[in-house]
Every structure is written in structure tokens, then in C-alpha cells.
N, C-alpha and C positions, 0 to 999 in steps of 0.2 A: 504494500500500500504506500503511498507518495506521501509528502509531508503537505500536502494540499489535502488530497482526501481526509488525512489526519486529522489537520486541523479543523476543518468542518465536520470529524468525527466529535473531537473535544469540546466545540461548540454546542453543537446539541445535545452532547449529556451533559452539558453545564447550565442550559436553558432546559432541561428537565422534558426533552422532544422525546417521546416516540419513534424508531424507525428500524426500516430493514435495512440492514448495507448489503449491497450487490443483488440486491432483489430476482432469482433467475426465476420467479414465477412469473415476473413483469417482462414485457416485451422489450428487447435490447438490454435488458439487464443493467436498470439506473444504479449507478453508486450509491443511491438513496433511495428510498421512498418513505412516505408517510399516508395517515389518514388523517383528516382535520375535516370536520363539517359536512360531511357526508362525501368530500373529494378526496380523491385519489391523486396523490400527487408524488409526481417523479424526477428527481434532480437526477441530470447527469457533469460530470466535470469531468471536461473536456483538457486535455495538454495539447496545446499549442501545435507543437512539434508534430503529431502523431493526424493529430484529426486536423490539419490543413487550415488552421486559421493564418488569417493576414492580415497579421501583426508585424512580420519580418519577413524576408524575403530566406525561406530554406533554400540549403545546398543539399541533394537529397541524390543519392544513387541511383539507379533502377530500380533495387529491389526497395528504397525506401517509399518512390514515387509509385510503385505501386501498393506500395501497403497504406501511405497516405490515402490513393485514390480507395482504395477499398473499404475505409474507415470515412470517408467527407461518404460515398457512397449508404454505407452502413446508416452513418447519424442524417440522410434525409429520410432515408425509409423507417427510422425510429420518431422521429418529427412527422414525419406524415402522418404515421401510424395514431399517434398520440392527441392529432391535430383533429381529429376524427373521433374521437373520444368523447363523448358529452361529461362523463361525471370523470374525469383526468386531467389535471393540468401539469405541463410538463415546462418544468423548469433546468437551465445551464447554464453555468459558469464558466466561461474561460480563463484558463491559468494565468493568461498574461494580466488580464485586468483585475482578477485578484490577486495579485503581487503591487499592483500596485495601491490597492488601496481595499485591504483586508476588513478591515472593520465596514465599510459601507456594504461592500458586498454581503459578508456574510448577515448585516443586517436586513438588508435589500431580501436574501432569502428566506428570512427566519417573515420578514412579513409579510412575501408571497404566498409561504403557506398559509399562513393565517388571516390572509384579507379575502374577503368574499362579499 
């Protein structure tokens, strides 16, 4: 487990959350889930590097650029999937933007779940 994941582990058992970590009953298997309000909600966090965000420009091999492509692949067909869900909301953080400023994000999460 990363020290991202981590940390958004230690956050919610310190804000006394509920949750599954690596949920494989849930589709694409979030880092997170939870139940709040009768919704189902799915955090995934996202690394930069792996899942083709463009934040920096990668220098990437063959075999990275296609593992890249197979994982941007992956997380639409998890987003679609989810986006078509009435009682799910699915929530993601990328590493880049939590590093740079921890505390809003994991705020920003903690009151996703719980705004309805």
C-alpha cells in the first residue's frame, strides 16, 4: 500500500468512517468504499505515473505506455460504469494534487461522502 493510500487510511479511522479498503465486491475495485445515506460511494486514488494523468509530461517505454494505456483504459470503463449508477457516487483523487495540498483534499473527501 502507498503512503497516499495510507494516509487516507489514517484519516478515516481518525474521523471514526466506516469503510472497505480494496473493495473486490465493487466494480474496478475502489481503494475505498463506504455507505453514508443510503449511497454507495466509491473512492479510487489514482498515481499519476500509472493511470496517465497530465500533470507532467512521462518518459515511458513501450511496455510502460502500454500499461499506462490499459489502466486510462481501465478507469473510463470504471467511470462509466459508476456514472450509470443511481444510488453510487464515485469519487478520485489524484496523487499529484494531493501532495500538494493534503489537508483540502482529504477534506474535500470526507465531505463528499457526506453531502447529499
Amino acid at each position: 500500500m502507498s503512503k497516499f493510500e495510507l494516509e487516507f487510511e489514517a484519516f478515516f479511522k481518525k474521523k471514526k468512517i466506516s469503510f472497505i479498503k480494496n473493495d473486490r465486491q465493487k466494480f474496478g475495485t475502489p481503494d475505498f468504499s463506504f455507505k453514508a445515506n443510503g449511497i454507495e460511494i466509491v473512492l479510487f486514488l489514482h498515481g499519476c505515473y500509472w493511470h496517465g494523468h497530465n500533470c507532467k509530461e512521462w518518459k515511458l517505454s513501450s511496455f510502460g505506455l502500454s500499461r499506462q494505456a490499459a489502466s486510462i483504459f481501465k478507469d473510463q470503463e470504471v467511470f462509466s460504469y459508476y456514472m450509470k449508477k443511481p444510488n453510487f457516487r464515485y469519487l478520485r483523487c489524484w496523487e499529484c494534487e494531493y501532495g500538494d495540498n493534503k489537508n483540502y483534499h482529504l477534506e474535500k473527501i470526507y465531505n463528499s461522502i457526506f453531502e447529499l
